[in-house]
C-alpha positions in Angstrom: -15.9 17.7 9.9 -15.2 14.9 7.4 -13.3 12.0 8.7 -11.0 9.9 6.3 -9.8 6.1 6.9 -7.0 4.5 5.2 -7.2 1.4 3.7 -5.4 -1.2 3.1 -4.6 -2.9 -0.5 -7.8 -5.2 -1.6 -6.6 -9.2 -0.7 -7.3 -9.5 -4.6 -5.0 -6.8 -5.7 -2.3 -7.8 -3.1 -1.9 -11.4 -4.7 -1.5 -10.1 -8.1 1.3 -7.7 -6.8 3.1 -10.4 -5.0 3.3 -12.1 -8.4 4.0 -8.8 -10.9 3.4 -5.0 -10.0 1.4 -2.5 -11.6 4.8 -1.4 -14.1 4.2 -4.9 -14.8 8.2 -5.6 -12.8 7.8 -9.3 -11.2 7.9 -8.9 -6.8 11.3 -9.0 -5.4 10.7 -10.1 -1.9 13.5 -9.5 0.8 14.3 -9.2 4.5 13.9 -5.7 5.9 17.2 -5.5 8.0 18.3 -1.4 7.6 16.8 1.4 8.2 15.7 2.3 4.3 12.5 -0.5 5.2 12.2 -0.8 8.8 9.7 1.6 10.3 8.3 2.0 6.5 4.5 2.2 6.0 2.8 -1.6 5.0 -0.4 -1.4 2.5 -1.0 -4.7 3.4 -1.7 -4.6 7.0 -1.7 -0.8 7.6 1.8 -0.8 10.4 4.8 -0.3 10.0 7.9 -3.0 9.0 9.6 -4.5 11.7 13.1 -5.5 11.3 13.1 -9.4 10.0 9.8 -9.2 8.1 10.1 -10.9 4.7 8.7 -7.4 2.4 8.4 -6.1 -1.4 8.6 -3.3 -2.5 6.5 -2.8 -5.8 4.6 -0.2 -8.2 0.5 0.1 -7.6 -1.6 2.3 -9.1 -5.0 1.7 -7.4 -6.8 4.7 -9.2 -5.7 3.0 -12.3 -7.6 0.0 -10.5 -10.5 1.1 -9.6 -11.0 2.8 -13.4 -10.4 -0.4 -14.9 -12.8 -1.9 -12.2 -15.5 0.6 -12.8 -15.4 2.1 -16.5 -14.3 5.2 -15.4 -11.3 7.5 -16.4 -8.7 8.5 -13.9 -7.5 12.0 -16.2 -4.7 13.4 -15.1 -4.7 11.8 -11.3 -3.9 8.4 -13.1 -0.7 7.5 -11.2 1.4 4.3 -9.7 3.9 4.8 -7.0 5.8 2.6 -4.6 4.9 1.2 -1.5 5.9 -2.1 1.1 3.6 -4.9 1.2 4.6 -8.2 2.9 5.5 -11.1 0.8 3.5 -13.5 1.7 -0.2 -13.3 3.2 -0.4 -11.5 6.3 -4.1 -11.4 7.2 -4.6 -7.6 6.9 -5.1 -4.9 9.3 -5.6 -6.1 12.9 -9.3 -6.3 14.5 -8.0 -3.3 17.2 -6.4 -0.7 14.6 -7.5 2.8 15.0 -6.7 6.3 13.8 -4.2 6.6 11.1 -1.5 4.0 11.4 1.3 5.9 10.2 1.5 8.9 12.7 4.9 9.7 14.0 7.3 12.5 14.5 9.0 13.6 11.7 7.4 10.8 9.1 6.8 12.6 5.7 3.9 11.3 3.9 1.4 12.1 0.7 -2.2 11.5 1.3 -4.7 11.9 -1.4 -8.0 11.0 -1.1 -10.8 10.5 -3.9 -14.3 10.2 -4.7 -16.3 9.2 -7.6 -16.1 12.9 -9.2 
């Protein structure tokens, strides 16, 4: 059985999202206070957003990323899509994480993994 671990957005990529996305859109941070960000997935630290955290929303296309990174070409799975990071540094994933941090009922989600092929 093969096992699969998220990851969270490289600290390198995070800064230059906090300052402009991958659509090139500059990060509009705000305060998660309704329920269209609360309980929403962080790339940044791999939880969920608690109401009063100071998020963005923002375009990343890390298979775009990692082509630019390595010299390879991302065909047709080239793609950039939203997701919440905090605003401001956040130190990452805690030391104690396990599993897949977004499991819970009735939470829709797209996961598509990748190799070098």
């Amino acid at each position: 059985m093969t096992t699969y671990t998220a990851q969270p957005i490289a600290p390198a990529a995070l800064k230059e999202l906090r300052d402009t996305d991958d659509a090139g859109r500059p990060c509009v941070a705000f305060t998660a206070t309704d329920d269209a960000a609360v309980g929403s997935p962080l790339r940044c630290c791999l939880r969920s957003v608690e109401p009063g955290e100071r998020i963005a929303l923002v375009s990343y296309a890390p298979l775009r990323r990692w082509s630019e990174a390595t010299g390879a070409h991302p065909g047709a799975y080239d793609e950039q899509g939203p997701v919440f990071i905090h605003a401001d540094d956040c130190g990452g994933p805690a030391a104690d994480a396990a599993g897949y941090p977004f499991d819970r009922p009735g939470a829709l989600r797209t996961v598509r993994r990748y190799d070098a092929e």
